[in-house]
C-alpha positions as CSV (number, residue, x, y, z in Angstrom):
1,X,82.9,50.0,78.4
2,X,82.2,53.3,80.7
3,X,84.8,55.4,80.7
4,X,87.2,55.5,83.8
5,X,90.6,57.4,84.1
6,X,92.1,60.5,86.2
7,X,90.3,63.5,84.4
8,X,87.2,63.3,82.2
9,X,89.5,65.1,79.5
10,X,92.4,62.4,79.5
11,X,92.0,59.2,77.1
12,X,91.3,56.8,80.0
13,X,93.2,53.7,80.9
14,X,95.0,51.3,78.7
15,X,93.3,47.5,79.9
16,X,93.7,44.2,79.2
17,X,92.1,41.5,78.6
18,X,93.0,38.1,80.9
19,X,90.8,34.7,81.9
20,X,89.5,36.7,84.8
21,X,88.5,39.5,82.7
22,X,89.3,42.8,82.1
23,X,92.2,44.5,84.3
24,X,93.5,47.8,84.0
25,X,97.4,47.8,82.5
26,X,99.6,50.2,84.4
27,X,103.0,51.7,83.1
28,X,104.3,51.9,86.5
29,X,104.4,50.6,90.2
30,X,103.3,52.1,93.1
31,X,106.4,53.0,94.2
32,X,107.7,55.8,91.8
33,X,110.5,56.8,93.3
34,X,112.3,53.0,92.0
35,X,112.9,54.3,88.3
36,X,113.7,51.0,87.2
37,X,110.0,49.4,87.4
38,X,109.7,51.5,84.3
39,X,108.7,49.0,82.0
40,X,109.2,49.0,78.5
41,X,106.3,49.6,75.9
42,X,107.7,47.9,73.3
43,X,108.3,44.5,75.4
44,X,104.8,44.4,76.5
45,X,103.5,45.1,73.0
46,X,105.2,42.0,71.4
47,X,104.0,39.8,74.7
48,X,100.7,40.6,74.0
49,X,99.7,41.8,71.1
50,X,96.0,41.1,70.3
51,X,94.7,42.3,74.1
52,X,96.6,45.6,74.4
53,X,95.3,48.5,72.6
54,X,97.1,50.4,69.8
55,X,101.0,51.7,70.8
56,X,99.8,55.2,69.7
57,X,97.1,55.5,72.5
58,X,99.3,53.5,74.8
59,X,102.5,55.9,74.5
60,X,99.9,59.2,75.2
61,X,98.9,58.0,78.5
62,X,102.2,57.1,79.7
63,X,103.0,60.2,78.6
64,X,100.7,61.8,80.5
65,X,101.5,59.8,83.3
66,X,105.0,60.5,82.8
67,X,103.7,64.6,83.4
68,X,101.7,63.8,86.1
69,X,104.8,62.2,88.1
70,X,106.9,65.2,86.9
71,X,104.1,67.9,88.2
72,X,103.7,66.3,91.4
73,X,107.3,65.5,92.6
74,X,108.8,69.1,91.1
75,X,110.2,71.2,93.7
76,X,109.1,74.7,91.4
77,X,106.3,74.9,89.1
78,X,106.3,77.5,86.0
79,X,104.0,80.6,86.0
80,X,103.2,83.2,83.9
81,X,104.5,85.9,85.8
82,X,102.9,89.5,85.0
83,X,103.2,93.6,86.6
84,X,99.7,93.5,86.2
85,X,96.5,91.5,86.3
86,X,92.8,92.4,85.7
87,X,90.4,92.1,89.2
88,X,87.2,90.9,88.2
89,X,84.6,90.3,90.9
90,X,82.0,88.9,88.5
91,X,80.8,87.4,84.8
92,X,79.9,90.1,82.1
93,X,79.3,89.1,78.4
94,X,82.7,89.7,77.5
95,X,84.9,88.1,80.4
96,X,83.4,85.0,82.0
97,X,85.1,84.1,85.1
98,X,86.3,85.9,88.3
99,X,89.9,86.4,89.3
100,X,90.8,85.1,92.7
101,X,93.2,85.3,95.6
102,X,95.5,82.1,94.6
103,X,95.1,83.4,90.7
104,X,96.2,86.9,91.9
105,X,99.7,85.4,94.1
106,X,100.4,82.8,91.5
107,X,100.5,85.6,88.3
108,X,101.8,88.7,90.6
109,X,105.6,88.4,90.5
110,X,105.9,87.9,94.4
111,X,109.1,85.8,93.7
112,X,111.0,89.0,92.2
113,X,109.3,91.4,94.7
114,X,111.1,90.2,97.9
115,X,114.4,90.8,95.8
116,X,113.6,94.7,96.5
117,X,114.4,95.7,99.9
118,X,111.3,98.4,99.8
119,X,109.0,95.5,98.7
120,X,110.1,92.8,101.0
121,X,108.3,93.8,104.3
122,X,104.9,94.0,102.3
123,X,105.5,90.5,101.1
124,X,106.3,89.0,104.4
125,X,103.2,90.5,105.7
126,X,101.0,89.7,102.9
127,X,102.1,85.6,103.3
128,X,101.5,86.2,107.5
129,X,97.6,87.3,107.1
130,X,97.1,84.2,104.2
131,X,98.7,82.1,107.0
132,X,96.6,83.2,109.3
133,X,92.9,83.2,107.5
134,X,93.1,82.6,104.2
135,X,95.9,79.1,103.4
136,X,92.7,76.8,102.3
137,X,91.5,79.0,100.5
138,X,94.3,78.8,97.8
139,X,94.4,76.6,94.8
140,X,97.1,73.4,95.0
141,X,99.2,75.0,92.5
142,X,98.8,78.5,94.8
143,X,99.8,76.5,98.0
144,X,102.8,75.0,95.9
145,X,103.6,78.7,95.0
146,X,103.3,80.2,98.3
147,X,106.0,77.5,99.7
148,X,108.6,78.4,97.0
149,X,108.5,82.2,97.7
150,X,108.4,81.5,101.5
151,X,111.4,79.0,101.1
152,X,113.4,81.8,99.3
153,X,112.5,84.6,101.5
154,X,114.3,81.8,104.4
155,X,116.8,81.5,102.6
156,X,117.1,85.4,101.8
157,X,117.1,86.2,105.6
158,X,119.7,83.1,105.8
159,X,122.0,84.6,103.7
160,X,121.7,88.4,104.0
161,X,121.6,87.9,107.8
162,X,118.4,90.8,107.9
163,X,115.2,90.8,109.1
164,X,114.9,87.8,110.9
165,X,112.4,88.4,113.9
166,X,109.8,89.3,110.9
167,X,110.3,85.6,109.3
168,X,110.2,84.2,112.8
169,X,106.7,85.7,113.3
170,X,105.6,84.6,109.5
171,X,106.8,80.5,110.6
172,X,105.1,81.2,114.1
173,X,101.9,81.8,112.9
174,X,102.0,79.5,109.8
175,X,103.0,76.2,111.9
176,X,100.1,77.2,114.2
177,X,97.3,77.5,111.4
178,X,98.9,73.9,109.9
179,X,98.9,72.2,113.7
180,X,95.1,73.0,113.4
181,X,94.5,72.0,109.9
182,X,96.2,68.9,110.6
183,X,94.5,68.4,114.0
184,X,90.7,69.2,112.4
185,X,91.8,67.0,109.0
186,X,88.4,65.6,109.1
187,X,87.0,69.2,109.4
188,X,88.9,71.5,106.9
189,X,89.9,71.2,103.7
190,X,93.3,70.4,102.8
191,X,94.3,70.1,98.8
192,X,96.5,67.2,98.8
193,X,97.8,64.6,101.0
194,X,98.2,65.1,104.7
195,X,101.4,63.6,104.5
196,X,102.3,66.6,102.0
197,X,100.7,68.8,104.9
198,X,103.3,66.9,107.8
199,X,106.1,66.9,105.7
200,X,105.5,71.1,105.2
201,X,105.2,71.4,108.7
202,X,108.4,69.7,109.7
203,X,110.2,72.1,107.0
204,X,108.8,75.0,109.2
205,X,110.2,73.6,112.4
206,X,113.2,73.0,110.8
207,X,113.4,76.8,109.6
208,X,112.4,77.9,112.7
209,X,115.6,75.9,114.6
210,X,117.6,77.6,111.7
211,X,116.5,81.0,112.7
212,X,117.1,80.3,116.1
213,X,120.4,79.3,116.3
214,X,121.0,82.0,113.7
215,X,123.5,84.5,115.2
216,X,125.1,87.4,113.2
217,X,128.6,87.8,113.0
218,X,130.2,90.6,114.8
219,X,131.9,93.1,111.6
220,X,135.3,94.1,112.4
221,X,135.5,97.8,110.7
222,X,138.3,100.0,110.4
223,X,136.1,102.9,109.2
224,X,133.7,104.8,110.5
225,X,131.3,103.1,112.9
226,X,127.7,104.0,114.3
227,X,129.3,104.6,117.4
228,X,131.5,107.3,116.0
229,X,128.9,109.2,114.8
230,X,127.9,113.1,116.8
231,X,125.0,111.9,119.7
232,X,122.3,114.5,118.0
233,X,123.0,111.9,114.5
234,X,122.3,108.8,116.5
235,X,119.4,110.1,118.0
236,X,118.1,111.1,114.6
237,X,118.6,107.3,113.7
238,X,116.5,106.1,116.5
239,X,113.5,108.8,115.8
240,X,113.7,107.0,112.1
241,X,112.7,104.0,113.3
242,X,108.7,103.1,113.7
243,X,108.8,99.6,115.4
244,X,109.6,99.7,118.8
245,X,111.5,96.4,118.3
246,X,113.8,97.2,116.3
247,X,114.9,100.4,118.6
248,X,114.5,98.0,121.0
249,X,117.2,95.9,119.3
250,X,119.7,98.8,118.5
251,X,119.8,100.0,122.4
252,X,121.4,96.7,122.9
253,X,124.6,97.6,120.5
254,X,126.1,100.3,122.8
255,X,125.5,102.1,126.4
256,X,124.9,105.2,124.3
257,X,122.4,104.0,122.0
258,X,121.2,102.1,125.1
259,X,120.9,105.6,126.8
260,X,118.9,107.1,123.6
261,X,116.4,104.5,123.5
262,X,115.1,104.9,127.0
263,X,114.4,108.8,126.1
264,X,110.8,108.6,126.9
265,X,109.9,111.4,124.1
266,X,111.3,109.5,121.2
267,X,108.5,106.8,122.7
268,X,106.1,109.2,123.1
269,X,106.3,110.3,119.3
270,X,106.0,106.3,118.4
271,X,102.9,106.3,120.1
272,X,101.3,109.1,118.9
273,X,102.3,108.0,115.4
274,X,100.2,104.7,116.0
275,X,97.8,105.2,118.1
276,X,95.2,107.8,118.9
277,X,94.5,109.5,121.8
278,X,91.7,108.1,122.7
279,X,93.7,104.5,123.1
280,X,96.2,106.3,125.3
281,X,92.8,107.5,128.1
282,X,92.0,103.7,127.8
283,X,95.6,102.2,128.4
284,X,97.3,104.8,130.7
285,X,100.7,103.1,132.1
286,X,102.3,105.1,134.8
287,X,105.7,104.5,136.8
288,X,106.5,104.2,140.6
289,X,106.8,108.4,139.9
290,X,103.6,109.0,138.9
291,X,104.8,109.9,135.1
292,X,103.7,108.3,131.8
293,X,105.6,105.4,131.1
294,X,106.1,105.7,127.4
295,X,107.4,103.1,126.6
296,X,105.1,100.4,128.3
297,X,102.6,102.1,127.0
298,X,103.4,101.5,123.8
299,X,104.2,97.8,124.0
300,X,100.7,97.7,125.7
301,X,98.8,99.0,123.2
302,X,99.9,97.4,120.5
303,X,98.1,94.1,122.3
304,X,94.7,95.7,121.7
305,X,95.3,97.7,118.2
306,X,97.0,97.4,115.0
307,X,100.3,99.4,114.7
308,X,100.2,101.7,111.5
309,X,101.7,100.3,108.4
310,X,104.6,101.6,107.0
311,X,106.2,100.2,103.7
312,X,108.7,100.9,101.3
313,X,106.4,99.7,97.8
314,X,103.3,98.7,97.2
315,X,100.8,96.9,95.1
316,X,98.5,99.5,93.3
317,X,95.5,99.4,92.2
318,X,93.7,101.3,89.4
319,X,90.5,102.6,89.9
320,X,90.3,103.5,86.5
321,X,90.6,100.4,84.7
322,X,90.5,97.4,87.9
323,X,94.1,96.5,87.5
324,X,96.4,95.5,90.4
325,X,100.2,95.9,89.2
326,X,103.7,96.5,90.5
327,X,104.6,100.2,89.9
328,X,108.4,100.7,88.7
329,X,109.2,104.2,90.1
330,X,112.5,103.8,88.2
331,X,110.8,103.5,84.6
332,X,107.6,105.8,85.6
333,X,110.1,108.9,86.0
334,X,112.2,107.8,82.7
335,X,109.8,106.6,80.8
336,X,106.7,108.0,82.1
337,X,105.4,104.2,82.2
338,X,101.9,103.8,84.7
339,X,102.8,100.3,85.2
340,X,99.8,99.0,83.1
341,X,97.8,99.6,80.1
342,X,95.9,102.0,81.5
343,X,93.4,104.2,79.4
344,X,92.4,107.4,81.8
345,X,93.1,110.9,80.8
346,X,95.3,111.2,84.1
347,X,96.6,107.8,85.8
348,X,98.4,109.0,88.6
349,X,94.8,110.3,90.0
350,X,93.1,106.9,89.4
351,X,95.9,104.6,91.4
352,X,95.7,104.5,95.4
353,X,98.1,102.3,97.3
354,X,96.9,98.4,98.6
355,X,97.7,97.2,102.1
356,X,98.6,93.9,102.4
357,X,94.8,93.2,104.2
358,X,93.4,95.7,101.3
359,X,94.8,93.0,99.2
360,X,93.0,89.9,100.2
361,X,90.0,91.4,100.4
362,X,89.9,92.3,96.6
363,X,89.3,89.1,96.3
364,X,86.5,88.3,98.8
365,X,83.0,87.9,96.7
């Protein structure tokens, strides 16, 4: 009989001969979600014992089938989670094999990462610019992965009641990439069922109406406020800031801060920490005076270039020895630990930080 089953590694279907011929003998119903059209093995086996195979290769495939079900209806898979993994572009005679961009997100500890404050804002944006390009390009179990950690940073920003308007971008440009992918089914390449696909993209609307309607309560303090603080410290606060957004955001607590944040040099110093000025000859916004606006300028420009990246942490990556790991600053200082096993005569030269677009395109071949 040719062999037929789900993988060419599995032990095939159990079958069974009737008068019609041979038909194949399923453990379970279509329906898995009813548990009890489980039948029992050992019922079958005394009902018909000379057409079904031996009970030993009949209780491995419902075993596996048992696995399969479990695999494909858990909410969280389990990885192997590492500070470090090996980038290899290409097959030598040692290592066979390439590592690539849904290998790299499933063995990096990305779940742990958006824990730390420093590392959060690189993991958001790393998870925007897959969105964006790079989503089919992931394995199933990658695509599995990737909804986890974006579920957790939700509920994260849910629950700590920061950062929103970062996550709101993130489910902005995601739900766009899968109303396309849906859309062009027939055209791209989806790993798994579209109905998977609709299902992921209603969770996204319905974090999105979260978000929304998400309003942050107002703290009653009896200490010292923001408010209370000298003028020259609040404008120090301001200058701290690089995203226009977020100053943006702050002018709105209090007619001070609101007066600070229109101060047209603390928008001139955001500009020229972004852009060059080249950009500014190209994009000069003036007011009814004649002057610079500032300000516009710098919501205008940031249309036509990328804004500078700032971030807390970073991936590293060793020149040295190919290895992308999660540097612990904590235990480098104690311990005087690189982060990986790493073999030069003086790490700290070899490592150079990776932006989240640095990242993913490690892993273009």
């Amino acid at each position: 009989m040719p062999f037929l089953g789900q993988d060419w590694r599995s032990p095939g279907w159990s079958w069974v001969k009737t008068e019609d011929g041979w038909k194949r003998f399923e453990f379970f119903n279509h329906d898995l979600e009813d548990n009890n059209t489980e039948l029992e093995l050992k019922e079958l086996q005394d009902e018909n014992k000379e057409n079904l195979f031996t009970g030993e290769d009949c209780e491995v495939a419902a075993k596996k089938r048992k696995k399969d079900h479990f695999n494909n209806n858990a909410k969280s898979q389990f990885y192997y989670q590492e500070k470090w993994i090996y980038v290899q572009k290409e097959s030598t005679r040692e290592r066979h094999g390439y590592c690539t961009l849904g290998e790299a997100f499933n063995r990096l500890d990305f779940s742990s990462a958006i824990q730390d404050i420093r590392r959060f804002n690189y993991v958001v944006k790393l998870l925007q610019l897959i969105a964006k390009s790079q989503l089919t390009s992931l394995s199933g179990a990658a695509q599995k992965n990737y909804f986890n950690v974006l579920e957790k940073i939700v509920r994260k920003v849910l629950e700590d009641q920061q950062n929103p308007r970062l996550i709101k971008d993130l489910l902005q440009d995601l739900g766009s990439t899968l109303c396309i992918l849906i859309r062009e089914v027939g055209k791209s390449v989806l790993v798994g069922n579209i109905n998977i696909w609709i299902c992921r993209l209603e969770t996204i609307l319905n974090w999105q109406q979260q978000l929304n309607n998400f309003q942050i309560p107002k703290q009653v303090s009896n200490g010292v406020t923001l408010d209370d603080l000298p003028l020259h410290m609040q404008n120090n606060i301001l200058y701290k800031f690089s995203d226009g957004w977020d100053i943006v955001n702050l002018g709105q607590v209090t007619s001070t801060l609101h007066m600070l944040s229109e101060d047209w040099h603390l928008w001139k110093k955001l500009c020229q920490y972004h852009f060059a000025e080249k950009q500014f000859c190209r994009h000069l916004m003036l007011s009814e005076k004649g002057h610079v606006d500032w300000k516009l300028m710098y919501f205008t420009l940031q249309k036509y270039y990328p804004k500078k990246e700032q971030y807390g942490d970073t991936l590293q990556f060793c020149r040295h020895c190919s290895i992308l790991f999660w540097k612990d600053c904590h235990l480098a200082l104690l311990f005087k630990d690189s982060g990986h096993p790493c073999t030069a005569n003086d790490p700290d030269n070899c490592f150079m930080p990776v932006s989240p677009q640095h990242f993913i395109d490690l892993f273009k071949f």
